[in-house]
PQR file with spaces between the fields and no chain letter, atoms N, CA, C, O and H, PARSE charges and radii, in Angstrom:
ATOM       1  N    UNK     1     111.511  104.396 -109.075 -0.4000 1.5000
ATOM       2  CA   UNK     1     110.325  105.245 -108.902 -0.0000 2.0000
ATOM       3  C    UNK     1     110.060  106.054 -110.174  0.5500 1.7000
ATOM       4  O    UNK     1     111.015  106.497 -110.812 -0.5500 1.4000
ATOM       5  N    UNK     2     108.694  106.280 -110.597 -0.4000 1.5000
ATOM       6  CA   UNK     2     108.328  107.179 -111.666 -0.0000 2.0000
ATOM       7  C    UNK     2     109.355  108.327 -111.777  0.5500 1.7000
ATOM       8  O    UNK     2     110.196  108.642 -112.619 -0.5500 1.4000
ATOM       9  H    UNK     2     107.918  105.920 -110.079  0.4000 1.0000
ATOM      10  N    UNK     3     108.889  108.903 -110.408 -0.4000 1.5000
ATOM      11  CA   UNK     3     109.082  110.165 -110.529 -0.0000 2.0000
ATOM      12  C    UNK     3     110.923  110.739 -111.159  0.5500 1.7000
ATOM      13  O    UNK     3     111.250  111.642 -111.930 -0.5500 1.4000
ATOM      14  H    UNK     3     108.207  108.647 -109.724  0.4000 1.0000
ATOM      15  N    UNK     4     111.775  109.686 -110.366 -0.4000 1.5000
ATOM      16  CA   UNK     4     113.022  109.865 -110.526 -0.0000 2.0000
ATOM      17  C    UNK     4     113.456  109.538 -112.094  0.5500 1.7000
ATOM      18  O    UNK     4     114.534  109.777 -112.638 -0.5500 1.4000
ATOM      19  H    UNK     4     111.510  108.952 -109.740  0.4000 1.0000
ATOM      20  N    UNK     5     112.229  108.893 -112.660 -0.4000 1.5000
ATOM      21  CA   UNK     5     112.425  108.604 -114.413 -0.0000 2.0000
ATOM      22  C    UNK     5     112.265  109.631 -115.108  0.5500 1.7000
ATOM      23  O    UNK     5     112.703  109.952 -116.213 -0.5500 1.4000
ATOM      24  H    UNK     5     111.354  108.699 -112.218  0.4000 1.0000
ATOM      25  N    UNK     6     111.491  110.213 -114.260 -0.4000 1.5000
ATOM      26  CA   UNK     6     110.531  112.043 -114.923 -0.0000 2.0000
ATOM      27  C    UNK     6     111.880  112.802 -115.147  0.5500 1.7000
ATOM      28  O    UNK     6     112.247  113.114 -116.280 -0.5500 1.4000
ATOM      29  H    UNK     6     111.135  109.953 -113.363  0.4000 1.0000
ATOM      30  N    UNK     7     112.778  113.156 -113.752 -0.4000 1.5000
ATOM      31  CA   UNK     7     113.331  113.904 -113.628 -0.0000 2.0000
ATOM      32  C    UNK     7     114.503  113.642 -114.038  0.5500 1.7000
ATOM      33  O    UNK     7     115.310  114.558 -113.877 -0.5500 1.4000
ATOM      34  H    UNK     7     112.480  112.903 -112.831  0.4000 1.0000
ATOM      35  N    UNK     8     114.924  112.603 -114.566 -0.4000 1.5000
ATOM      36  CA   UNK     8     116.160  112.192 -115.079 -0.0000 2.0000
ATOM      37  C    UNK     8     115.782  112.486 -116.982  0.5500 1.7000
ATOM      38  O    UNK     8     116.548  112.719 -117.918 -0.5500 1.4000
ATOM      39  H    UNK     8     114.269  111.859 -114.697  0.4000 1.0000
ATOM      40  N    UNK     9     115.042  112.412 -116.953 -0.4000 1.5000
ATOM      41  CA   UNK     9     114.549  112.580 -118.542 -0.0000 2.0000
ATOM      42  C    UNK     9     114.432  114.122 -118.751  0.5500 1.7000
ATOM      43  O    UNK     9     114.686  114.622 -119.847 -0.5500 1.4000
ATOM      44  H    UNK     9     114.420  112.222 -116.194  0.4000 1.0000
ATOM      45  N    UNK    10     113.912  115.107 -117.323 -0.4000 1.5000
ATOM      46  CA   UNK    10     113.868  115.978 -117.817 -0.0000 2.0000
ATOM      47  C    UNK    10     115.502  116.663 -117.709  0.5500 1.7000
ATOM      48  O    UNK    10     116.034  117.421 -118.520 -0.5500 1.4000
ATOM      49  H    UNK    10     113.706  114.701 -116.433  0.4000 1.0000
ATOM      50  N    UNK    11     115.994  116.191 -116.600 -0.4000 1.5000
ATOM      51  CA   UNK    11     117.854  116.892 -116.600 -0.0000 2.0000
ATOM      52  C    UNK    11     118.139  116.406 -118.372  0.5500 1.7000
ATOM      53  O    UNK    11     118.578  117.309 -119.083 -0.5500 1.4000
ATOM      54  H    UNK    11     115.562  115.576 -115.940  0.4000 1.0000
ATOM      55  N    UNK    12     117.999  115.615 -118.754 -0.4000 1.5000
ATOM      56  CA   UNK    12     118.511  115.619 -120.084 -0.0000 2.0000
ATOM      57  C    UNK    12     117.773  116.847 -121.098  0.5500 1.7000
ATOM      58  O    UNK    12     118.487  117.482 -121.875 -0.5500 1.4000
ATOM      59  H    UNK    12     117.642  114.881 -118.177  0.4000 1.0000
ATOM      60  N    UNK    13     116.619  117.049 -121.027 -0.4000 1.5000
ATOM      61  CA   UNK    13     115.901  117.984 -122.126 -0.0000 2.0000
ATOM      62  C    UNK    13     116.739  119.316 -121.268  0.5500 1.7000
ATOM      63  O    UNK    13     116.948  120.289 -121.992 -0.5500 1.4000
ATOM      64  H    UNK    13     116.040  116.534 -120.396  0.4000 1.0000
ATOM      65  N    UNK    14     117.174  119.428 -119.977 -0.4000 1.5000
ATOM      66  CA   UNK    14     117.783  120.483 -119.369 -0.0000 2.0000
ATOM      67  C    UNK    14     118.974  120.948 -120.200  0.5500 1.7000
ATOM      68  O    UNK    14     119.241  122.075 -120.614 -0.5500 1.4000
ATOM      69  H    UNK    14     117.004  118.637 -119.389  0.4000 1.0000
ATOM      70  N    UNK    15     119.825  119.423 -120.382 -0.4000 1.5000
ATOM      71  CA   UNK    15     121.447  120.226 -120.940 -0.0000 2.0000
ATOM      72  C    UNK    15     120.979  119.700 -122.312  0.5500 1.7000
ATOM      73  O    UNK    15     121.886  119.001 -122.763 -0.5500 1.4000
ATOM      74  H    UNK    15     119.608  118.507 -120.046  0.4000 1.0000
ATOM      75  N    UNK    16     119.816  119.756 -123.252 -0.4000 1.5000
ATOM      76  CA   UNK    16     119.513  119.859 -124.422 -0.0000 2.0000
ATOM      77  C    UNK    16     119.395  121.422 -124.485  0.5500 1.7000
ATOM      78  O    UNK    16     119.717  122.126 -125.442 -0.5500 1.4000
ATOM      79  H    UNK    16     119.079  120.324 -122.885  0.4000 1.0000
ATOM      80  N    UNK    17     118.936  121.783 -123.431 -0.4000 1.5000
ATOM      81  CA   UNK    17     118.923  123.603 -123.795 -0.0000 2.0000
ATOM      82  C    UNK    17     116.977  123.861 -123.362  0.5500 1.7000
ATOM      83  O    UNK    17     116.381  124.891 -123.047 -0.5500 1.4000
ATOM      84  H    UNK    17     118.674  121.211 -122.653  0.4000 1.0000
ATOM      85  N    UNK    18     116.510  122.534 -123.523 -0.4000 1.5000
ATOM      86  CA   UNK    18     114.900  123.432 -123.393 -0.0000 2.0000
ATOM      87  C    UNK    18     113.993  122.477 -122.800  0.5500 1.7000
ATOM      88  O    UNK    18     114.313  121.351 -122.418 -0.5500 1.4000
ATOM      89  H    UNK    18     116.995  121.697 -123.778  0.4000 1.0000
ATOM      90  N    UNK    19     112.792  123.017 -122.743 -0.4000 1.5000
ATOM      91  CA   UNK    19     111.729  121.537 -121.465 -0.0000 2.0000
ATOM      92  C    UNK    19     110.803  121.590 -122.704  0.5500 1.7000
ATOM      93  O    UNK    19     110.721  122.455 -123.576 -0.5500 1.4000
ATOM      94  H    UNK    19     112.532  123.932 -123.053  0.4000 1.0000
ATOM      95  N    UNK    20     110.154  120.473 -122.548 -0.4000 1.5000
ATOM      96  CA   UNK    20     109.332  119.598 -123.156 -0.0000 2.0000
ATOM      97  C    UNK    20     107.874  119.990 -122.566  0.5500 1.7000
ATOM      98  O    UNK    20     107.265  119.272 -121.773 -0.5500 1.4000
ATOM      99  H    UNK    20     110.221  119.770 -121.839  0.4000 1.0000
ATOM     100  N    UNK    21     107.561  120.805 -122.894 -0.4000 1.5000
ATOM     101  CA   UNK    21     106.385  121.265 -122.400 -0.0000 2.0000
ATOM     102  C    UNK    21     105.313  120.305 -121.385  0.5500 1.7000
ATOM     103  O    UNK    21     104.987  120.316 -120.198 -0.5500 1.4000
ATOM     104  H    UNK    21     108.056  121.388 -123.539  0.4000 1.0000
ATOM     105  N    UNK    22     104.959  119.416 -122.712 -0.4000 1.5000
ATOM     106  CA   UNK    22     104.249  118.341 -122.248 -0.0000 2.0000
ATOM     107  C    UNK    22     105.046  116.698 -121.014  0.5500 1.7000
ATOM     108  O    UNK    22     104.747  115.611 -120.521 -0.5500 1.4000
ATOM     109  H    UNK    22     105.224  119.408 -123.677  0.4000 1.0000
ATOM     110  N    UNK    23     105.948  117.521 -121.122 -0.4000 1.5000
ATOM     111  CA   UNK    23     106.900  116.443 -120.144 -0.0000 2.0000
ATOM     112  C    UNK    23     106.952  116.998 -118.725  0.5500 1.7000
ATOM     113  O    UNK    23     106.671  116.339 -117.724 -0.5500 1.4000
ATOM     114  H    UNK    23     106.190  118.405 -121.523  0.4000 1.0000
ATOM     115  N    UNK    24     107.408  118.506 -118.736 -0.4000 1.5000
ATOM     116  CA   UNK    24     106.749  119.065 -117.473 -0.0000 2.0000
ATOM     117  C    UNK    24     105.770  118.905 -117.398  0.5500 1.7000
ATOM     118  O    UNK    24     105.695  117.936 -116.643 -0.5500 1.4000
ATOM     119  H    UNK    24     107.636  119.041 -119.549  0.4000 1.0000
ATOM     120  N    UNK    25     104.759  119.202 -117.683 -0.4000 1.5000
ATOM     121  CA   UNK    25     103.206  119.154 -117.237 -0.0000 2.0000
ATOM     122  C    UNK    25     102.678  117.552 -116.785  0.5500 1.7000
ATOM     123  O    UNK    25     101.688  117.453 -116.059 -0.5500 1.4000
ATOM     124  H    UNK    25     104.819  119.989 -118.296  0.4000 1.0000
ATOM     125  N    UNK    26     103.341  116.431 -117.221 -0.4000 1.5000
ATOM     126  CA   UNK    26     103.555  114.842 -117.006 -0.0000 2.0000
ATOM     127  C    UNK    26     104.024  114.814 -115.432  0.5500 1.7000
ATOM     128  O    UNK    26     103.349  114.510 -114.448 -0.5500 1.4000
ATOM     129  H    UNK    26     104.145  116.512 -117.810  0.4000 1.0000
ATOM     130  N    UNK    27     105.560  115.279 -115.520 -0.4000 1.5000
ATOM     131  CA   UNK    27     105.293  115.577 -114.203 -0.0000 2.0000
ATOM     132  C    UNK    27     104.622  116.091 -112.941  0.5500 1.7000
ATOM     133  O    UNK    27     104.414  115.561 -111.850 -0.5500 1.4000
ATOM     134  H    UNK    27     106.108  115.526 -116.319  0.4000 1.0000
ATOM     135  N    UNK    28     104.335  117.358 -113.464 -0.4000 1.5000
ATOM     136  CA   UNK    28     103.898  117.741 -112.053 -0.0000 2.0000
ATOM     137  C    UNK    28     102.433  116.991 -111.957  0.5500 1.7000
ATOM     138  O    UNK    28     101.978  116.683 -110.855 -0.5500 1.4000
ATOM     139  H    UNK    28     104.505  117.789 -114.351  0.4000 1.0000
ATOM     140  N    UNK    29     101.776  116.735 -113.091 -0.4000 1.5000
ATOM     141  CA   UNK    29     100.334  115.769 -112.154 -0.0000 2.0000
ATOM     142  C    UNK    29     100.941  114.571 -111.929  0.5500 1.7000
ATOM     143  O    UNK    29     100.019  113.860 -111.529 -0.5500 1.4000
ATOM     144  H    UNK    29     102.145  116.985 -113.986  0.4000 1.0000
ATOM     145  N    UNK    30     102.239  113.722 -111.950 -0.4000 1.5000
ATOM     146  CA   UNK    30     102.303  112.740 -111.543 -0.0000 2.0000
ATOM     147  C    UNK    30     102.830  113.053 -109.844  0.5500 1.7000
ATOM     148  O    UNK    30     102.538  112.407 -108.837 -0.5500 1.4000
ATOM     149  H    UNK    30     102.987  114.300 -112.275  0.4000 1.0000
ATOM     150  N    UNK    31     103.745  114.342 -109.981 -0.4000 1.5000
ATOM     151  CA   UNK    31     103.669  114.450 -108.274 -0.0000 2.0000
ATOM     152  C    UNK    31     102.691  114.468 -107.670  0.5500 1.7000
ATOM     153  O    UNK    31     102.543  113.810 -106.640 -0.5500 1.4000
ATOM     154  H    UNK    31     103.982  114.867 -110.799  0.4000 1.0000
ATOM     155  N    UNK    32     101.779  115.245 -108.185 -0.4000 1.5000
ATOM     156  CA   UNK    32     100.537  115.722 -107.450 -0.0000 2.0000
ATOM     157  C    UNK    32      99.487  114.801 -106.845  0.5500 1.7000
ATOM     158  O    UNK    32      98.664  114.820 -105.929 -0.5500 1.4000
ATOM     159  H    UNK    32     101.898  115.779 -109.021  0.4000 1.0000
ATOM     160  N    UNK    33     100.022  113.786 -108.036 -0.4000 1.5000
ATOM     161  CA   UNK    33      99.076  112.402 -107.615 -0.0000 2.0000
ATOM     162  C    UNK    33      99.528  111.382 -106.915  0.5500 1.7000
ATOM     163  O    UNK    33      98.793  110.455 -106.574 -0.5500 1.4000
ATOM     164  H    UNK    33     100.690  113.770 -108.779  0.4000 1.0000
ATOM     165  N    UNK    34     101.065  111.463 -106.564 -0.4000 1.5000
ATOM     166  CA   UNK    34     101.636  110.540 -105.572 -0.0000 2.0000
ATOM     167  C    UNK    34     101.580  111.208 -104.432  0.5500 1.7000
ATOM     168  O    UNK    34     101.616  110.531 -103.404 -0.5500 1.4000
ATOM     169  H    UNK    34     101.662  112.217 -106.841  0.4000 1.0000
ATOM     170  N    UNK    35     101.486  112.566 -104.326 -0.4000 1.5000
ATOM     171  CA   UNK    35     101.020  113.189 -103.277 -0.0000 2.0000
ATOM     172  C    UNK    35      99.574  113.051 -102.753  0.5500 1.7000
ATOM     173  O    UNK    35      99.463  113.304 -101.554 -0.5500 1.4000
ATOM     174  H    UNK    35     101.457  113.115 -105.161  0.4000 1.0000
ATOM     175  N    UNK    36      98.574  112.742 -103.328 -0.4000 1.5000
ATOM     176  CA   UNK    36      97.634  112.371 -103.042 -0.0000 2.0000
ATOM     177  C    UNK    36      97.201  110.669 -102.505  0.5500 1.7000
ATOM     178  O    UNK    36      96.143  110.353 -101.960 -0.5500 1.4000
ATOM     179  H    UNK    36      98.665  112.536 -104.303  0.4000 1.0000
ATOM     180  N    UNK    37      98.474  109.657 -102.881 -0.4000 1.5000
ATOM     181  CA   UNK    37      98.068  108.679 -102.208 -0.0000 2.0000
ATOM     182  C    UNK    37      98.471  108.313 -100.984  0.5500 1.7000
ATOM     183  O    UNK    37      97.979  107.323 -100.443 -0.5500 1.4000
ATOM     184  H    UNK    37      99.333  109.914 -103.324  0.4000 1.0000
């Protein structure tokens, strides 16, 4: 699933120390939009 690719990519920018701005923001409209189908 996408989403579990999102969040596995972001646990890594996690124990890098910082978020990816544009990687959060990837996510949450991709939840938002699997929530919508």
């Amino acid at each position: 699933m996408v989403i579990k690719k999102l969040l596995r990519s972001l646990e890594k920018c996690q124990v890098v120390g910082f978020y990816d701005k544009k990687l959060v923001e990837d996510i949450v409209s991709t939840i938002k939009y699997d929530g919508k189908k």
